[in-house]
C-alpha positions in Angstrom: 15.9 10.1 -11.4 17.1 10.5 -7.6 14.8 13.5 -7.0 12.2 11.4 -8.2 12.7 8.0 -5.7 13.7 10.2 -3.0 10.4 12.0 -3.1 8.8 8.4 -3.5 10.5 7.2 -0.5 9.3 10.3 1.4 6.1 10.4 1.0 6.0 6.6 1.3 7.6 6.8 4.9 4.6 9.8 5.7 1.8 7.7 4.3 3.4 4.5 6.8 3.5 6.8 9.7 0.2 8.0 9.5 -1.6 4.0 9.0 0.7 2.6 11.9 -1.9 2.8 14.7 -4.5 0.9 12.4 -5.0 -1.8 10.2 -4.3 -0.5 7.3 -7.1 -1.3 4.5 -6.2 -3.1 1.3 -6.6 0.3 -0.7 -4.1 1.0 1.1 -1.6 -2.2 1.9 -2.1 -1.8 -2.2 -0.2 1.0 -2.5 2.5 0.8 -0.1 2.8 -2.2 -2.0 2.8 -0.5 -5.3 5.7 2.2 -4.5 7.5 -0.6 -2.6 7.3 -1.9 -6.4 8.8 0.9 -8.0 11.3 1.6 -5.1 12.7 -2.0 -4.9 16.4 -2.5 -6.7 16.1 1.1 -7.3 19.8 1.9 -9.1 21.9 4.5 -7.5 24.4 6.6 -9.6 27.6 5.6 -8.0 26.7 2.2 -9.0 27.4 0.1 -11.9 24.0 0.1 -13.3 23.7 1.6 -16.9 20.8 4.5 -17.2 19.7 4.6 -21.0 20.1 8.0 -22.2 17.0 9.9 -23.0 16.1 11.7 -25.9 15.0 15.5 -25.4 11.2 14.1 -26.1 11.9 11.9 -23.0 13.6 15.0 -20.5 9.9 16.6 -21.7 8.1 13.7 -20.5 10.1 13.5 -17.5 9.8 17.2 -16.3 6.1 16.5 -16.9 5.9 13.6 -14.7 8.1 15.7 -11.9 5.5 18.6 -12.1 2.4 15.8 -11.6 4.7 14.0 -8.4 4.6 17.7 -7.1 0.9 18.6 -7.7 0.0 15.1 -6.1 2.6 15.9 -3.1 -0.1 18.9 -2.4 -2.8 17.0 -2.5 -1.1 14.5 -0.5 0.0 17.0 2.6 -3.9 18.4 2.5 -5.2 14.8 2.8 -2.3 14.5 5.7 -3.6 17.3 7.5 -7.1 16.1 6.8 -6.3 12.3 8.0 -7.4 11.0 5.1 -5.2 8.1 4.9 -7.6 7.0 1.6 -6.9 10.3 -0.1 -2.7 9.6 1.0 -3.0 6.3 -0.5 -4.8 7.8 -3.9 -2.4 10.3 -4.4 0.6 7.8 -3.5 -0.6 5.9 -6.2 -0.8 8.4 -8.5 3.1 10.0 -7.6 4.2 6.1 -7.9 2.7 5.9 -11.2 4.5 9.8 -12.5 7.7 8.0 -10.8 7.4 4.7 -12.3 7.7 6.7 -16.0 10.4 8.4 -15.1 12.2 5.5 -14.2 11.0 3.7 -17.3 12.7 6.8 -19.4 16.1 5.6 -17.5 15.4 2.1 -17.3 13.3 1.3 -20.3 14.4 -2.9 -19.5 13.5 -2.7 -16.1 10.0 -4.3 -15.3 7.6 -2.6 -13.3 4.5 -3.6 -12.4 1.4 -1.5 -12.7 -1.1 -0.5 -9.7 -3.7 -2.7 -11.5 -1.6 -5.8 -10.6 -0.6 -5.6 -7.6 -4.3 -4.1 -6.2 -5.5 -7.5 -7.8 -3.0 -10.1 -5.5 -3.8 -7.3 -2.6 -7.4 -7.6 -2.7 -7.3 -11.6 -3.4 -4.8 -11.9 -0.2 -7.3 -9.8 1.8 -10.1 -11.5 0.9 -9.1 -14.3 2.2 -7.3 -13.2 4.9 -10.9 -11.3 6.0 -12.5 -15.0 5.3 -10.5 -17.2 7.5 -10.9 -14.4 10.7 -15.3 -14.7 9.6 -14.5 -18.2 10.3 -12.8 -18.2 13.6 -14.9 -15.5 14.7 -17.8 -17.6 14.0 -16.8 -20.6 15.0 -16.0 -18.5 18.4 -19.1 -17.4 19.1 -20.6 -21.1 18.6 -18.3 -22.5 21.0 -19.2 -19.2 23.4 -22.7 -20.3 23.5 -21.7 -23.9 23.9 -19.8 -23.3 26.8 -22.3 -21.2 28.6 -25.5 -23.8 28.0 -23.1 -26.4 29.5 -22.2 -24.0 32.4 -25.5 -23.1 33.1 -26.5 -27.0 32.9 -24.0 -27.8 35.6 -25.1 -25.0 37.9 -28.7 -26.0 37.4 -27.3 -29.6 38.2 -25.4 -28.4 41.2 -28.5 -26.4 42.4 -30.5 -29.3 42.4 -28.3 -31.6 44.6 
């Protein structure tokens, strides 16, 4: 279960590094929100938290979720290399998702959300986020014009005086 956040958190902190100098797009704000999401109150084994334990159908399911985090973390360096931050944010999607069963196998209680969710409230919040700067941005260029016409009127005033 460690081996499995701590590769979540890296790959996390990779995908954050390479979106820093833009604005990241809500693909992507999605999941960083997503493995935040499976990361957040994440138990760690010198705690007091109580890990159920798994049956050997569940240790199968988990080494089978491991192997998928590290075929994605493959794809995920090639898209790196590439700078395809929408290729990163697909595959840190899909190693949140292997990483969000494994912890369900430990902490079958625990809630977690699914990608599905949070994309929803992500895409919602962007919407209207990309709505309000259409509105100032238009409301901008209206006063823009304004401003000139009047500038113009009271140079053509000036001019004839």
């Amino acid at each position: 279960m460690m081996i499995a956040s701590q590769r979540l958190s890296q790959v996390r902190y990779v995908f954050i590094v390479q979106i820093e100098d833009g604005i990241p797009t809500a693909h992507s704000r999605a999941a960083l929100e997503y493995s935040d999401a499976v990361l957040m109150g994440w138990p760690d084994h010198h705690g007091a938290t109580k890990f159920a334990t798994p049956q050997p159908f569940q240790l199968e399911e988990v080494e089978s979720n491991m192997n998928s985090v590290e075929r994605h973390l493959r794809d995920f360096r090639d898209a790196e290399v590439a700078s395809d931050t929408d290729q990163m944010a697909d595959q840190l999607i899909a190693i949140t998702g292997h990483v969000a069963r494994v912890r369900k196998v430990y902490q079958p209680d625990f809630e977690l959300p699914t990608f599905a969710e949070i994309n929803r409230v992500i895409k919602e919040e962007w919407n209207e986020d990309m709505s309000k700067i259409g509105a100032v941005t238009s409301r901008s260029s209206e006063q823009l014009r304004e401003d000139i016409k009047k500038k113009q009127a009271e140079e053509k005033a000036q001019d004839n005086n």
